[in-house]
N, C-alpha and C positions, 0 to 999 in steps of 0.2 A: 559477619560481625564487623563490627567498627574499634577500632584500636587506638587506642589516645597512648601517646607514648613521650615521656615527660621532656622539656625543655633539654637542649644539649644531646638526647637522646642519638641524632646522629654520628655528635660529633666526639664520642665515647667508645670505651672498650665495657665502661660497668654495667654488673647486671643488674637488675632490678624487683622489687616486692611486686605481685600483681594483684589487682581489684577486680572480680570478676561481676560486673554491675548490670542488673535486668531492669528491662522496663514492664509496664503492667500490661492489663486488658488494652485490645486497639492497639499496640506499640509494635516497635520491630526496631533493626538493630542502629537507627539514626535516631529515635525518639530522644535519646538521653542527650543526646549532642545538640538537635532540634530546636525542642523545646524545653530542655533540661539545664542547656548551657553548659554538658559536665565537664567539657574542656576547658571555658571560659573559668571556669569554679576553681579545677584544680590549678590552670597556668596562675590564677591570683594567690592560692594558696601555698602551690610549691616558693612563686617569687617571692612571698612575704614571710618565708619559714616557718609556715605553721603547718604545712602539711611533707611529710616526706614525699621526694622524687618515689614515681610509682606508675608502674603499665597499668590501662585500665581497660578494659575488655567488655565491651557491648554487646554480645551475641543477642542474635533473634531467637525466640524462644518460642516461637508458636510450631513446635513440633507434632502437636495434635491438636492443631486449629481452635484452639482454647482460650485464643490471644479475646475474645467478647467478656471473658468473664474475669474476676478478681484473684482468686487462688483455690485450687480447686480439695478435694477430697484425700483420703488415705490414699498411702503412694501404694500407684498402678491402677488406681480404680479415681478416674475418672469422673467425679461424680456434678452430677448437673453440665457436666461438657466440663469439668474443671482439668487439671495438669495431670498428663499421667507420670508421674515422680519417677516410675522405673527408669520410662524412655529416655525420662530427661536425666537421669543420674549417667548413665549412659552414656548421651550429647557430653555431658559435662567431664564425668571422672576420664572417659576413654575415647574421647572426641575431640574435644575442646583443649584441654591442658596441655595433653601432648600435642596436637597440635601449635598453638601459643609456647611452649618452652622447647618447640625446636625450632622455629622462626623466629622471635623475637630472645632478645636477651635475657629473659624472665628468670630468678631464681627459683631453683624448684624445692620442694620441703613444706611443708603444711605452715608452720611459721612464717611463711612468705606468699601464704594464700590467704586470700578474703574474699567471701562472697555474698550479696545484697543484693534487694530489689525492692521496687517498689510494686503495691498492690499483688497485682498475680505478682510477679517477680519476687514480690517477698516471699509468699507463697515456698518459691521451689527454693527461696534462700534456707529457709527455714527448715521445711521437708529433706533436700538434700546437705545440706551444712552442718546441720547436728545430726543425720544419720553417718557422714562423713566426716567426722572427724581427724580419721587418719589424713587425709586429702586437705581440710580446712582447720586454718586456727582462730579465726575469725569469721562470724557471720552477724548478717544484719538484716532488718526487713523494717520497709516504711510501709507507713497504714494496708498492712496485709489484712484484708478480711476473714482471712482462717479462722480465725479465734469468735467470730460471731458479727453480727450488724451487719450482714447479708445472707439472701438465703439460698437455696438452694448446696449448702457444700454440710458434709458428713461433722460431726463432732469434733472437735480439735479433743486430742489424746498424744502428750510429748512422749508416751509410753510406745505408741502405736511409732510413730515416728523415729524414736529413740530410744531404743529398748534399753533400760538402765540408769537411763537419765539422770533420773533422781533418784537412783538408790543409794548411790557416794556422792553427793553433791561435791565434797573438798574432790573428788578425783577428776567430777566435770570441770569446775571450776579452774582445775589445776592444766586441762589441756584446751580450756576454752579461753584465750588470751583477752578477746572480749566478744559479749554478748548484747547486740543494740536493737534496741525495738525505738522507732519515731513514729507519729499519729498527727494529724490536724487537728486543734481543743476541737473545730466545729463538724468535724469526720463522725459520720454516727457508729464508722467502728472502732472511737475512742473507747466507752466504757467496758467493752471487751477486751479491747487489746489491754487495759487499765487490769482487769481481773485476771486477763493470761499471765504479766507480767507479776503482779502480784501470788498470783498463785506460783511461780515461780521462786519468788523469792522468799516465801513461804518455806521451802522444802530447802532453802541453803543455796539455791542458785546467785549469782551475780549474773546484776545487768544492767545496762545503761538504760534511757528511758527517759526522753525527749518529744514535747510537745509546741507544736507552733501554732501562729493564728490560723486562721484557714480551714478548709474542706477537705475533700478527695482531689487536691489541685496542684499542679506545677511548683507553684510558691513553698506548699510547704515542701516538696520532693525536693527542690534547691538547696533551700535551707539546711536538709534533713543530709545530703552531700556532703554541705559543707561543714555540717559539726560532726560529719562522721570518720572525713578522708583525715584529719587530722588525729586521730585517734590510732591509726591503722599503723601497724608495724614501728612499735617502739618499744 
């Protein structure tokens, strides 16, 4: 994993909120940094106060060589070569965290966790963040293809995903601090992600829900960073 660790960061005793941020198909744990800029993004954001000081954590995610495709099937099943969600809850809840909150200064407490991706990475944002809730209070996914506009992956079902989801919306809502979907207008899985979202908010969910110019491409994943990290832990 790659660790961005905010301004001052050394030269402090405080602890810190942390962003647990994936990159998609093809990525590994420099992509965000790369060709992502997320350092660049957040040192302008923290310096201009619009974004809280915040650890941000780039793990690789190609734990079942999945990194070719967008975001795969129901979690543990794989489907078309997509994410296997168990493995990765795994990596993340009992790999990852405690890892990151005994080395680094990180705050622990779901209210001081967030986690996003883009593409496949939104993928496991999505899959493991609202199956975790106790673990996350924040989750986000950029043009994740779950929801349809590509093929090979299983039905999206927030049921399968989220057992309850939407049976108390006021209760999701009430531990879900925020909820953010972002899309490219020209990404062909706008109109889907456009229907998941709305079918969302159908049933009483909140959520944010941000569009930029662009495709399946860098430009809007920037973008999609910076109106997100601002958001985070307030």
């Amino acid at each position: 994993m790659t660790v961005y660790t905010p301004p001052g960061y050394e030269r402090s005793a405080v602890k810190y909120p942390t962003l647990y941020l994936f990159h998609g198909g093809g990525g590994d744990e420099e992509a965000w940094n790369v060709l992502g800029v997320a350092n660049v993004i957040m040192d302008n954001l923290i310096a201009q106060g619009k974004a809280k000081p915040m650890i941000v954590v780039m793990p690789n995610a190609n734990w079942n060589d999945s990194a070719a495709l967008d975001a795969g099937g129901p979690r543990g099943t794989p489907a078309g070569g997509g994410q296997d969600y168990n493995q990765g809850e795994e990596e993340i809840v009992k790999g990852m965290i405690p890892f990151v909150e005994a080395r680094y200064r990180a705050l622990a407490g779901r209210e001081n966790r967030a986690i996003a991706g883009l593409s496949m990475g939104g993928g496991i944002a999505i899959n493991i963040g609202l199956k975790r809730l106790d673990v996350f209070a924040t989750v986000g996914q950029f043009s994740s293809g779950m929801f349809g506009g590509v093929g090979g992956y299983a039905p999206y079902n927030i049921d399968t995903i989220s057992p309850g989801f939407l049976k108390d919306a006021a209760a999701t809502n009430k531990k879900l601090k925020l909820l953010y979907f972002s899309c490219g207008a020209d990404d062909p899985r706008m109109p889907f992600q456009t229907k998941a979202a709305d079918e969302l908010r159908s049933h009483g969910i909140t959520l944010t829900f941000k569009s930029y110019p662009g495709a399946h491409e860098w430009r809007v994943w920037r973008n999609s960073l910076a109106d997100f990290a601002p958001l985070l832990f307030r």
